[in-house]
C-alpha positions in Angstrom: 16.3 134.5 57.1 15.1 131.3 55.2 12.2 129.6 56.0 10.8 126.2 56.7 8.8 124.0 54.7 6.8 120.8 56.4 6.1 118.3 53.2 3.9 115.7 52.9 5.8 113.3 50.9 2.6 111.2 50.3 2.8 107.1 51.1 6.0 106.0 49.0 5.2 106.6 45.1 8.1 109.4 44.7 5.3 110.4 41.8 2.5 110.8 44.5 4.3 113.8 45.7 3.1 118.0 44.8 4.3 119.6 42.3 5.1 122.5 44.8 6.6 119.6 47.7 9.3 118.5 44.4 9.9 122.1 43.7 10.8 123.2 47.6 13.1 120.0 47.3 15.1 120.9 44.5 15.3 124.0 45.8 16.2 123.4 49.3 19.8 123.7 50.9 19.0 121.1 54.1 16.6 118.4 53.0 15.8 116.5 56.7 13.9 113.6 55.9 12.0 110.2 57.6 13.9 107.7 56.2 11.9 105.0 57.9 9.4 105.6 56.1 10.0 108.1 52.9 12.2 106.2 50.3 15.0 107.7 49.1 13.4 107.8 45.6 11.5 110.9 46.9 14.3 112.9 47.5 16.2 112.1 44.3 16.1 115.9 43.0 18.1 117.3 45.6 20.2 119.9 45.1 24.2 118.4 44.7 25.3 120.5 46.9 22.0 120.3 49.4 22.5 118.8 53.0 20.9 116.0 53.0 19.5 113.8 56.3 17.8 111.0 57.9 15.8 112.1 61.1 14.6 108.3 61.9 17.1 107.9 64.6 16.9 112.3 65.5 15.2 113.4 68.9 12.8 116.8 68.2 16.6 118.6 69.5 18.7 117.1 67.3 16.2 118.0 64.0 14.9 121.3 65.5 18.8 122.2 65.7 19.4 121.4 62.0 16.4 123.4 60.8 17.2 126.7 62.7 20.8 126.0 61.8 20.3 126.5 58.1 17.1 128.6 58.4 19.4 131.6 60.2 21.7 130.9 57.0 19.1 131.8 55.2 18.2 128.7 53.1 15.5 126.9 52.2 14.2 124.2 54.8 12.8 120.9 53.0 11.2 118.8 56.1 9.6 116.2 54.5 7.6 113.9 56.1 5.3 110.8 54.7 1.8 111.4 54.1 0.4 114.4 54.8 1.7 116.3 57.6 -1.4 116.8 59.1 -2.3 112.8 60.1 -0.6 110.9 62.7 2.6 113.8 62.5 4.5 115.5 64.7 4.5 119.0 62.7 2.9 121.0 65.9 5.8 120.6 68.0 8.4 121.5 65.4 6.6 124.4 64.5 6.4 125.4 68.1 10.0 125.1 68.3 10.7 127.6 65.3 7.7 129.8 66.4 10.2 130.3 69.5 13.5 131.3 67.0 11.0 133.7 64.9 11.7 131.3 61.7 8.9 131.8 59.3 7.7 127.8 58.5 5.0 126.8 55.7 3.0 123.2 55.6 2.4 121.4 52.1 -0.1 118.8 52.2 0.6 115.5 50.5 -1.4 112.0 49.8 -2.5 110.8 52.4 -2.4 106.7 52.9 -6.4 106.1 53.1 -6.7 108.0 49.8 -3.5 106.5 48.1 -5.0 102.9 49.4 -8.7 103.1 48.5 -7.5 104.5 44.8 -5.0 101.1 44.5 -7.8 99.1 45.4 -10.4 101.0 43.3 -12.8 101.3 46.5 -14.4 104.4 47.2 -15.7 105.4 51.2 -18.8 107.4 50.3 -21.3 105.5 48.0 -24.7 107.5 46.5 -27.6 106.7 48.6 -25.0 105.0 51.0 -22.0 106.1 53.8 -21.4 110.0 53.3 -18.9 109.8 56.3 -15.4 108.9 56.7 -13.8 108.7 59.6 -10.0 108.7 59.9 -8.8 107.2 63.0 -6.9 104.2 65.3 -6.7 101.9 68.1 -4.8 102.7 71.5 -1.6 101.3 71.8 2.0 103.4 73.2 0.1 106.1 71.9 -3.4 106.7 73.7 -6.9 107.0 72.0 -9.6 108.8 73.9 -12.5 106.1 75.6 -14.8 108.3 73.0 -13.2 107.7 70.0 -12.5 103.8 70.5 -13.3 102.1 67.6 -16.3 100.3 69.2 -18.3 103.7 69.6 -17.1 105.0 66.1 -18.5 102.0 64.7 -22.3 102.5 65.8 -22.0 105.6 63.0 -21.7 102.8 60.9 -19.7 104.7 58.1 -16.6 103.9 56.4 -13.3 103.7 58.1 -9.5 103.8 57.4 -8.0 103.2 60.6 -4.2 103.8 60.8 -1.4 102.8 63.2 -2.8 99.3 64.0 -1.1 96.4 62.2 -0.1 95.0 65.2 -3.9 94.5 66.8 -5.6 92.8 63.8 -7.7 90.6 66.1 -8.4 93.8 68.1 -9.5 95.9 65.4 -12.1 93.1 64.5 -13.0 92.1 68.2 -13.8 95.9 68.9 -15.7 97.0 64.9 -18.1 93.5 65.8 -18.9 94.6 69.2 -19.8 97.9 68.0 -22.4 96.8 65.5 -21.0 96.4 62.2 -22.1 93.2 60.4 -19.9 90.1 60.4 -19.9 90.4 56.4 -19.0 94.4 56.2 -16.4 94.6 53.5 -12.9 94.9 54.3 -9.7 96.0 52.0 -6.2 95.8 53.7 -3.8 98.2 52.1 0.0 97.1 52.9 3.0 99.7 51.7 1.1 101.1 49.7 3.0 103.5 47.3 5.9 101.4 48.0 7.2 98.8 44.9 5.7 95.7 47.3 2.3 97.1 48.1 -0.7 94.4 48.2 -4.0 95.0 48.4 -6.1 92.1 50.1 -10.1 92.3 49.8 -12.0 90.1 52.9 -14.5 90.5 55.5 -14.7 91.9 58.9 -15.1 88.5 60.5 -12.1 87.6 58.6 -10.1 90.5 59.2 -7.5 89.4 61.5 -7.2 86.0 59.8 -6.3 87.7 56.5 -4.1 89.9 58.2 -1.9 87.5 59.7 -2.0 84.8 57.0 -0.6 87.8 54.4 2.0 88.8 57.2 1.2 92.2 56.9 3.1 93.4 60.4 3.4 97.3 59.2 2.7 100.2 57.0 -0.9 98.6 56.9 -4.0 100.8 56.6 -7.3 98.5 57.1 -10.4 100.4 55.2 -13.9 99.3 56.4 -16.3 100.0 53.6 -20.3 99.3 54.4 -20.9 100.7 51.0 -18.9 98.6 49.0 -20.9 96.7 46.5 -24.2 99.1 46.5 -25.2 99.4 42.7 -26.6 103.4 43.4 -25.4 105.9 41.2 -24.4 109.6 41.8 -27.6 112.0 40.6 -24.7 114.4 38.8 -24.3 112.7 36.0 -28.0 111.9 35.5 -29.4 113.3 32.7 -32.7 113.9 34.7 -30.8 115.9 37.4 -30.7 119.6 37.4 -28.0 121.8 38.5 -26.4 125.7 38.0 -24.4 123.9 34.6 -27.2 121.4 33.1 -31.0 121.7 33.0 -32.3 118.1 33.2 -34.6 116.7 30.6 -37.9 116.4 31.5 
């Protein structure tokens, strides 16, 4: 029996894959893959003689099929997904599916877009003395959000933000962050394709957020981070020489 590996291929950056997520691709005899979104770049060390397909126009039948198929042959399964599996993926139901046909299935994490974005931008979400929370998250559209989790409630936390899946509400994302109490002036950095050879990072404002996002044309593959912190001059306690911990007795 072979087994099934879920990979998060990261944003686009064929580089800003694992180690272990190249290795199960090289290795793989079927390498199914979202081809609307992971480049072909990623997949480049296939195996010559690996199958090798797109899933972007597959139902969960057609891919679940393919994977049992060559799982029962006894090979090794390379699902790769972008990101990481675990955000905004539809790993749960595929797994389901081979839990059903007793095929043994393994996840490997990748980067996921908030990270990949905030380290193109050189922003960070937690700041010393500032934000410790980050909250992942986006706005309703074919796919529901709970009344809970809107983004008007999350924003009373006041705490940085990567919301995901919403290119296509700018003004909404900005009509519903200002009516939950964030400041007018709240930094803003608008990651588009990031990973990919096109990505853009845009620095504005919440009051400006939509604006921005419509004069740049970013329709797409954009992740908008909301970052209270941003431009706080605190600095972290661990590297200060008066600060004690289990590896450094601070001077006096």
């Amino acid at each position: 029996m072979g087994k099934v590996y879920f990979i998060g291929a990261g944003p686009g950056d064929p580089e800003l894959i694992t180690v272990k997520g190249q290795r199960i691709i090289r290795e793989a005899g079927l390498v199914l893959y979202a081809g609307s979104l992971v480049p072909k770049a990623v997949i480049a060390e296939a195996a010559d003689n690996a199958c090798i397909k797109d899933s972007a126009s597959m139902s969960l039948e057609e891919t679940n099929k393919l994977l049992v198929e060559h799982a029962l042959k006894g090979e090794t399964v390379a699902r790769v997904h972008t990101g990481d599996p675990a955000l905004y993926g539809a790993v749960q139901e595929q797994a389901r599916l081979l839990e059903q046909a007793f095929i043994e299935y393994e996840i490997i994490p990748g980067v996921t877009s908030a990270c990949a974005a905030a380290a193109a931008s050189g922003a960070s979400f937690t700041v010393p003395g500032g934000t410790q929370t980050l909250i992942l998250t986006r706005m309703a559209g074919r796919t529901p959000v709970p009344e809970s989790e809107s983004l008007e409630k999350l924003a009373a936390h006041n705490s940085a933000m990567a919301i995901y899946l919403s290119a296509g509400n700018p003004s909404g994302i900005q009509k519903q962050l200002l009516a939950g109490g964030l400041a007018g002036q709240t930094p803003v950095i608008i990651g588009y394709r990031i990973g990919w050879p096109e990505q853009k990072s845009v620095e504005t404002t919440l009051e400006n957020l939509a604006n921005t996002a419509e004069e740049q044309g970013f329709k797409r593959q954009t992740i908008f981070m909301i970052l209270p912190g941003k431009g706080g001059n605190s600095e972290s306690l661990l590297y200060d020489a008066g600060f004690s911990h289990m590896f450094r007795n601070g001077e006096d």
